[in-house]
MILUMSE-518694 format. One record per residue: residue number from 1; x, y, z of N, C-alpha, C in turn; chain; residue in three letters. Coordinates in nm, 4 decimals, always signed. Example, Ala and Ser with C-alpha at 12.3 -4.5 7.8 and 13.67 -1.06 7.14 Angstrom:
BEGIN
   seq        n.u        n.v        n.w       ca.u       ca.v       ca.w        c.u        c.v        c.w   mol   type
     1    +1.3190    -0.5690    +0.7800    +1.2300    -0.4500    +0.7800    +1.3200    -0.3300    +0.7800     A    ALA
     2    +1.2850    -0.2250    +0.7080    +1.3670    -0.1060    +0.7140    +1.2900    +0.0030    +0.7870     A    SER
***
This chain:
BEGIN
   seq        n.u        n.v        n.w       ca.u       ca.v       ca.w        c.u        c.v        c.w   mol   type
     1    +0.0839    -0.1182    +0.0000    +0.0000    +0.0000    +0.0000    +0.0878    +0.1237    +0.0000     A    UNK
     2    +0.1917    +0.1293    +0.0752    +0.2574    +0.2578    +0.0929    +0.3372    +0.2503    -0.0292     A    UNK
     3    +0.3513    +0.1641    -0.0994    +0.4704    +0.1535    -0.2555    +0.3712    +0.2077    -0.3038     A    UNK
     4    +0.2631    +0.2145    -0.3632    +0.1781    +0.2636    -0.4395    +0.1438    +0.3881    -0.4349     A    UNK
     5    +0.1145    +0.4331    -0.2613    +0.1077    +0.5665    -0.2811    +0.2486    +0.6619    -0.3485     A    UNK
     6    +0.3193    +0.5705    -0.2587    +0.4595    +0.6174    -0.3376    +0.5085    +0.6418    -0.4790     A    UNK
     7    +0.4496    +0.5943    -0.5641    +0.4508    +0.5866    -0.6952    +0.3561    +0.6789    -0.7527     A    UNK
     8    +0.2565    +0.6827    -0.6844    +0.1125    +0.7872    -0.7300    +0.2242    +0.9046    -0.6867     A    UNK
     9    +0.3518    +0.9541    -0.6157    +0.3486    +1.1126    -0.6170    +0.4076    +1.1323    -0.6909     A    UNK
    10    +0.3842    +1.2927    -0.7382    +0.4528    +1.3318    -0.8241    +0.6155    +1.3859    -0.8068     A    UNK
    11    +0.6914    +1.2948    -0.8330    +0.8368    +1.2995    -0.7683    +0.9434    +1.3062    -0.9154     A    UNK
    12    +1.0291    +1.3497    -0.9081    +1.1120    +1.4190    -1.0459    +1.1680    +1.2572    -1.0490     A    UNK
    13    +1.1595    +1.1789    -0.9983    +1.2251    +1.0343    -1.0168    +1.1701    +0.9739    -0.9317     A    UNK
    14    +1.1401    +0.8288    -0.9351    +1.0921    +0.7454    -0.8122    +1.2026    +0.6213    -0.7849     A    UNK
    15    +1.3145    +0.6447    -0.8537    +1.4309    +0.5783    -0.7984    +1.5283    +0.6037    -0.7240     A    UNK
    16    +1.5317    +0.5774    -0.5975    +1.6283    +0.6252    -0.5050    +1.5758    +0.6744    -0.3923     A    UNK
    17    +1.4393    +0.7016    -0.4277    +1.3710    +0.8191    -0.3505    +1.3493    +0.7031    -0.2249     A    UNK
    18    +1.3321    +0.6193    -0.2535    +1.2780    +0.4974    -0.1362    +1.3037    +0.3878    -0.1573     A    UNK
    19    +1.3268    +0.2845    -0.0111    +1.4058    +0.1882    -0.0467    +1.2843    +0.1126    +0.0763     A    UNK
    20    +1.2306    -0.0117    +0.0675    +1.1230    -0.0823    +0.1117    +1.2419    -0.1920    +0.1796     A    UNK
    21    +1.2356    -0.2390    +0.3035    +1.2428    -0.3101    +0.3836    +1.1902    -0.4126    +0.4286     A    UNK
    22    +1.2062    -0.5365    +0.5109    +1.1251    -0.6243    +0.5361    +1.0064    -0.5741    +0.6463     A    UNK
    23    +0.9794    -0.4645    +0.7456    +0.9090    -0.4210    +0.8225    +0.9039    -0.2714    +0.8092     A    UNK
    24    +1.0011    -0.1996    +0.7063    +0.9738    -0.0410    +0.7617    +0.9880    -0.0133    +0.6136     A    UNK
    25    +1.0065    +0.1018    +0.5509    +1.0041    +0.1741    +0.4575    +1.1033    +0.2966    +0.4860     A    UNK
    26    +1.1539    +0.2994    +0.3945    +1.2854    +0.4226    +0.4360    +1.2847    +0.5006    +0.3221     A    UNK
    27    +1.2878    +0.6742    +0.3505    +1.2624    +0.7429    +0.3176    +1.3428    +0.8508    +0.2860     A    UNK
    28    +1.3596    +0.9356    +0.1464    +1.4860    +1.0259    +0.1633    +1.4083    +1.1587    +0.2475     A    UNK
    29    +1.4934    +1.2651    +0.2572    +1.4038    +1.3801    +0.3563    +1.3263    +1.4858    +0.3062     A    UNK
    30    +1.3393    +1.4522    +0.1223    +1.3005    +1.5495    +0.0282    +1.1797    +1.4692    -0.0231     A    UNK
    31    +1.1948    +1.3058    -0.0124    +1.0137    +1.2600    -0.0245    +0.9710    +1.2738    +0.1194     A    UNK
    32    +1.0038    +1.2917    +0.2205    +0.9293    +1.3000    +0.3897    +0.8880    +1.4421    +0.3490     A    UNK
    33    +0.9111    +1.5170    +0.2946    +0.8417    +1.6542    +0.3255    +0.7774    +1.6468    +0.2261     A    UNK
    34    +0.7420    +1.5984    +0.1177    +0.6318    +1.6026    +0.0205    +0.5487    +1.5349    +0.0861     A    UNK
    35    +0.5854    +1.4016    +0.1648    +0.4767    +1.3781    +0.2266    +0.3801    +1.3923    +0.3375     A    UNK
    36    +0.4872    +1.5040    +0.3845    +0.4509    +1.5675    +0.5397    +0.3655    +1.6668    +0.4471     A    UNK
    37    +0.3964    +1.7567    +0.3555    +0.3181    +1.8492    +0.2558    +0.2051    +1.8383    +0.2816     A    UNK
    38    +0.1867    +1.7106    +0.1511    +0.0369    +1.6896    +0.1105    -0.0338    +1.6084    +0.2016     A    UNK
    39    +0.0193    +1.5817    +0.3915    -0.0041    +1.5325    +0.4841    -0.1577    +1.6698    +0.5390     A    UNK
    40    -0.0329    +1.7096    +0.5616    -0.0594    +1.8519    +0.5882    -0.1598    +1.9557    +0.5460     A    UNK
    41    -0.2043    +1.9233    +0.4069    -0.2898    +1.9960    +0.2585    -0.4541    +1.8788    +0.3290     A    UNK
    42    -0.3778    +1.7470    +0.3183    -0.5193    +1.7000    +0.3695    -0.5758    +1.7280    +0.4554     A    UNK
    43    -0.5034    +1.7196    +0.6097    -0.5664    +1.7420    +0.7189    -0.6288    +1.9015    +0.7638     A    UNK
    44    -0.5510    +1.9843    +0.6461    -0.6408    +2.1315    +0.6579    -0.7639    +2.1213    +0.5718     A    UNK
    45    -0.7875    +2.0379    +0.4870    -0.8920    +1.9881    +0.4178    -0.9850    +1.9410    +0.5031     A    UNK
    46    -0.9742    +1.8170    +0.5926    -1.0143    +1.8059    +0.6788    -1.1066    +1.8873    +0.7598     A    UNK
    47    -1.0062    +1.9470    +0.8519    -1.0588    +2.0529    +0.9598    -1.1498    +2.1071    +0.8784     A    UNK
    48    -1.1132    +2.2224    +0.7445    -1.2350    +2.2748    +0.7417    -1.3549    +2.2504    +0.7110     A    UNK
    49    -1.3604    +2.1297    +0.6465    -1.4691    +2.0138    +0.5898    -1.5545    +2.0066    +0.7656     A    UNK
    50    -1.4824    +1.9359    +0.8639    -1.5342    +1.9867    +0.9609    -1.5769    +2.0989    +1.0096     A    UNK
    51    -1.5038    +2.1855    +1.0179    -1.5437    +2.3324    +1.0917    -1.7104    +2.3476    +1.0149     A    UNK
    52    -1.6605    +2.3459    +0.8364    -1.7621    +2.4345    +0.7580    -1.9299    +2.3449    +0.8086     A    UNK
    53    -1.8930    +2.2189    +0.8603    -1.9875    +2.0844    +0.8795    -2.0719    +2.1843    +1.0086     A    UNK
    54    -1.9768    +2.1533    +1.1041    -2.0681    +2.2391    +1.2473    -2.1196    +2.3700    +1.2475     A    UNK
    55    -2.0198    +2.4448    +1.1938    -2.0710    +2.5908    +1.1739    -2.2057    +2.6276    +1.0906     A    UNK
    56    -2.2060    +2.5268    +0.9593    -2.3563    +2.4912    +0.9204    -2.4676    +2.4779    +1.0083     A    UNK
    57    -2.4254    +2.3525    +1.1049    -2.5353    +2.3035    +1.1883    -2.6291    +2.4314    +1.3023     A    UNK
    58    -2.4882    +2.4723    +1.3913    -2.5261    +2.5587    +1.4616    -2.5993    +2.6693    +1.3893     A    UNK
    59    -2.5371    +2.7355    +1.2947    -2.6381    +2.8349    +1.1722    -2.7778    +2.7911    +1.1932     A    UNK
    60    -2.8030    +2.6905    +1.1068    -2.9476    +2.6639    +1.1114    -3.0006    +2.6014    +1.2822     A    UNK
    61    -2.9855    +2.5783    +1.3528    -3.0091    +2.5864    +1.4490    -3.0577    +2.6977    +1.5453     A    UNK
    62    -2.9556    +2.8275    +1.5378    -2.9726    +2.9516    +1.5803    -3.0982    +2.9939    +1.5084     A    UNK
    63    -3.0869    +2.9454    +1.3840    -3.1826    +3.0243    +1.2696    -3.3563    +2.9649    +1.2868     A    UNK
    64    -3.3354    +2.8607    +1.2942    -3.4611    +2.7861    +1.3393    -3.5483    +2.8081    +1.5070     A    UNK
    65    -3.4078    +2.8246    +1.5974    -3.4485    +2.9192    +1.7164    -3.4884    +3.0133    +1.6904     A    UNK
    66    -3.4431    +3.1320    +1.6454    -3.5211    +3.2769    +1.5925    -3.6302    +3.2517    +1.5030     A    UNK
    67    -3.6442    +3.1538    +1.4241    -3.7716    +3.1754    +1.3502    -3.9006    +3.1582    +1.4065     A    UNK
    68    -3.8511    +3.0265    +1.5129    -3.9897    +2.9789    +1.5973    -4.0224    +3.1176    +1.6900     A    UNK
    69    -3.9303    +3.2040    +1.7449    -3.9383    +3.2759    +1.8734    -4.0158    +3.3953    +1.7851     A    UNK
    70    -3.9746    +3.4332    +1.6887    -4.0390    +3.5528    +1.6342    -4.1751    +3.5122    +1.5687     A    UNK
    71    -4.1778    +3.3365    +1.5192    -4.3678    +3.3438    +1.5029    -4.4087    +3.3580    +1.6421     A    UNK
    72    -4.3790    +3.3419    +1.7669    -4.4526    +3.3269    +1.9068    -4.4401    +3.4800    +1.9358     A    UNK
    73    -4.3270    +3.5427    +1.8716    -4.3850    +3.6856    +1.9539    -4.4768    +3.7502    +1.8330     A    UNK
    74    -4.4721    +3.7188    +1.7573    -4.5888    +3.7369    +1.6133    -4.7377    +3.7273    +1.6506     A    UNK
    75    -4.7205    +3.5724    +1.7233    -4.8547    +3.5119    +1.7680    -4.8857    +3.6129    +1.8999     A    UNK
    76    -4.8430    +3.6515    +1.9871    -4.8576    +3.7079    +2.1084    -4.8955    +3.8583    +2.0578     A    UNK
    77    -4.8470    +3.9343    +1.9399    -4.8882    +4.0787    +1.9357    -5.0372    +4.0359    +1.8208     A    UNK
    78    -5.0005    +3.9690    +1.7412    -5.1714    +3.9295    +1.6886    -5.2628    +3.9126    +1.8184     A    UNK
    79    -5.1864    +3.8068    +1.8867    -5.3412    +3.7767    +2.0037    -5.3935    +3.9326    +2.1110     A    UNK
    80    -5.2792    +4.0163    +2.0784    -5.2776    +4.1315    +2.1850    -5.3637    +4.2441    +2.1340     A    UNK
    81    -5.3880    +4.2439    +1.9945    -5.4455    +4.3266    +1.8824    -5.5517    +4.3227    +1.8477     A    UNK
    82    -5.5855    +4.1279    +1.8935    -5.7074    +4.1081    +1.8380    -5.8380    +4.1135    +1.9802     A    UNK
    83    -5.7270    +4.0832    +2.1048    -5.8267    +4.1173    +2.2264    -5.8516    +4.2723    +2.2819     A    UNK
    84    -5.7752    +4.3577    +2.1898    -5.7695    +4.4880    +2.2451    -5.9127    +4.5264    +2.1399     A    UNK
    85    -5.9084    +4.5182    +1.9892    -6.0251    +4.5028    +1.9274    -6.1569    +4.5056    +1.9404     A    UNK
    86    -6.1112    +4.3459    +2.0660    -6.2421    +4.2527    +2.0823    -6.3006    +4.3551    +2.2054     A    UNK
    87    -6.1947    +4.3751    +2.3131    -6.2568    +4.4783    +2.4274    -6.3093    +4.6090    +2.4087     A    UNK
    88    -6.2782    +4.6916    +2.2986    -6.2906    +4.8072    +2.2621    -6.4433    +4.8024    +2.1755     A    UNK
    89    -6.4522    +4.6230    +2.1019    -6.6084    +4.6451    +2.0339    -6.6918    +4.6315    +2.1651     A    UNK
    90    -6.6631    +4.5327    +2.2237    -6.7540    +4.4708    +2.3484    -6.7738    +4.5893    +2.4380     A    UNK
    91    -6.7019    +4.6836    +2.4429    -6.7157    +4.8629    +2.5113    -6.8457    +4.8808    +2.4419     A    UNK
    92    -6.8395    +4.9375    +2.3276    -6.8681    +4.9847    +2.2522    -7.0464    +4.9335    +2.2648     A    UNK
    93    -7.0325    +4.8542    +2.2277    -7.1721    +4.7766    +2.2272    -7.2293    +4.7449    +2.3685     A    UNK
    94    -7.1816    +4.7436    +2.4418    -7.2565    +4.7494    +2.6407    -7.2875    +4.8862    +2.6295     A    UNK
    95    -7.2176    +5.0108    +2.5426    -7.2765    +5.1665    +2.5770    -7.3752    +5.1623    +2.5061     A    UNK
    96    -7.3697    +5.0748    +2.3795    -7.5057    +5.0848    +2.3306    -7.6430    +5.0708    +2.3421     A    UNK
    97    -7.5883    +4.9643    +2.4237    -7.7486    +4.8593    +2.4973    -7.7677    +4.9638    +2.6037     A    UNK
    98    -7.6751    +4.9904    +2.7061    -7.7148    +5.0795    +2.7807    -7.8282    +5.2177    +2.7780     A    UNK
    99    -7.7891    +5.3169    +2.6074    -7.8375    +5.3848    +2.5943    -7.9845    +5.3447    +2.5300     A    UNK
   100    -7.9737    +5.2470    +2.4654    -8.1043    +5.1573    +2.4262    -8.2124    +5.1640    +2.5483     A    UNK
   101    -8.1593    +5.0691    +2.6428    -8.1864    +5.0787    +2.7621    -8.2830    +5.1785    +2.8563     A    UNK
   102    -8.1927    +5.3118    +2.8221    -8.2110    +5.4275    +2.9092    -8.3336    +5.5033    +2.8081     A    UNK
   103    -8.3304    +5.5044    +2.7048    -8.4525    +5.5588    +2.6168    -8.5468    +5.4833    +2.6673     A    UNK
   104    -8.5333    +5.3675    +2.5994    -8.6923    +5.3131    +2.6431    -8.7158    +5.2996    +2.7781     A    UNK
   105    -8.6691    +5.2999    +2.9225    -8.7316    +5.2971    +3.0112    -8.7525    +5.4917    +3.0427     A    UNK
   106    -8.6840    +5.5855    +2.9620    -8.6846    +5.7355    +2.9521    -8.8278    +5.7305    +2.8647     A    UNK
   107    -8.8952    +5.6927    +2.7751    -8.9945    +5.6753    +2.7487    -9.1132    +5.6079    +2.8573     A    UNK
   108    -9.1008    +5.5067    +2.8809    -9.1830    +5.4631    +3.0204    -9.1854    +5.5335    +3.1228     A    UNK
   109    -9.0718    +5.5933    +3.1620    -9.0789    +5.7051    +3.2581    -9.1906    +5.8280    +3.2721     A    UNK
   110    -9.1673    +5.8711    +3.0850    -9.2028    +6.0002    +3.0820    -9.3689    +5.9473    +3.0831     A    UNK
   111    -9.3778    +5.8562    +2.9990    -9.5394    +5.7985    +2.9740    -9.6291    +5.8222    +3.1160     A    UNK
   112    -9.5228    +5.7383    +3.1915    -9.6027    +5.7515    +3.3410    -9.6185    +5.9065    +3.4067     A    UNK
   113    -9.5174    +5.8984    +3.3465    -9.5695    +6.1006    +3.4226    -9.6804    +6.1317    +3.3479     A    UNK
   114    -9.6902    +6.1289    +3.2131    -9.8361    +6.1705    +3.1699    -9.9260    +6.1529    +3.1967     A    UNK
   115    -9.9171    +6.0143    +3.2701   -10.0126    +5.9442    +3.3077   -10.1313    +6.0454    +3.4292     A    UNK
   116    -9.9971    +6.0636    +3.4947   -10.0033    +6.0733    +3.6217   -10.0621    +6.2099    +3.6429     A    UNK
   117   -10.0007    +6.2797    +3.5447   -10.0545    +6.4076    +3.5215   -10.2147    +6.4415    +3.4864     A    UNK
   118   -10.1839    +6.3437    +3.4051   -10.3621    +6.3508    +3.3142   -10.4868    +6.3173    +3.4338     A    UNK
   119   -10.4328    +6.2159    +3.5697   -10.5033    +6.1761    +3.6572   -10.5277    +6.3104    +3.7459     A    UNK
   120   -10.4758    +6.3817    +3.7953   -10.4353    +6.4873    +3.8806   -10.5495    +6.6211    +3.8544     A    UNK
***
């Protein structure tokens, strides 16, 4: 496996550069830093593949928190708008009945005084 990658790099020669052993692989110090390099190129690949992964998550997360919180304070000034409405008709209409009210027994009133008068 490691001969192969070895061969996949792009190296101005691949003779000399490495010499394979019965347990280790030996390395000159000019292929160790190509491979520390593109070691290096991956694992910043990596990280940000990660970073960009969480920083996504939390995003929509935050974002999905604010969306729910602003329909509930949405819902709370609708419901606040629609009972201020509702109290201001329900005013409105008790003064009405009231004055309803006050005529016609202001009529019965006055009737009886005529009444009362006409008896006298």
């Amino acid at each position: 496996v490691a001969v192969e990658i070895l061969r996949q790099l792009p190296l101005k020669s691949n003779e000399g550069v490495y010499q394979v052993g019965k347990t280790k692989l030996f390395l000159r110090e000019s292929t160790e830093r190509v491979l520390e390099e593109a070691r290096a190129i991956r694992l910043r690949d990596a990280a940000a593949m990660i970073q960009k992964t969480v920083r996504g998550y939390f995003a929509r997360r935050r974002y999905n928190t604010q969306l729910v919180s602003a329909i509930r304070v949405q819902s709370h000034v609708r419901m606040f708008l629609a009972r201020k409405r509702y109290l201001k008709l329900r005013s409105a209409i008790v003064r009405l009945q009231s004055l309803v009210r006050m005529r016609r027994q202001r009529r019965v009133f006055l009737k009886m005084l005529d009444e009362r008068r006409v008896e006298e």
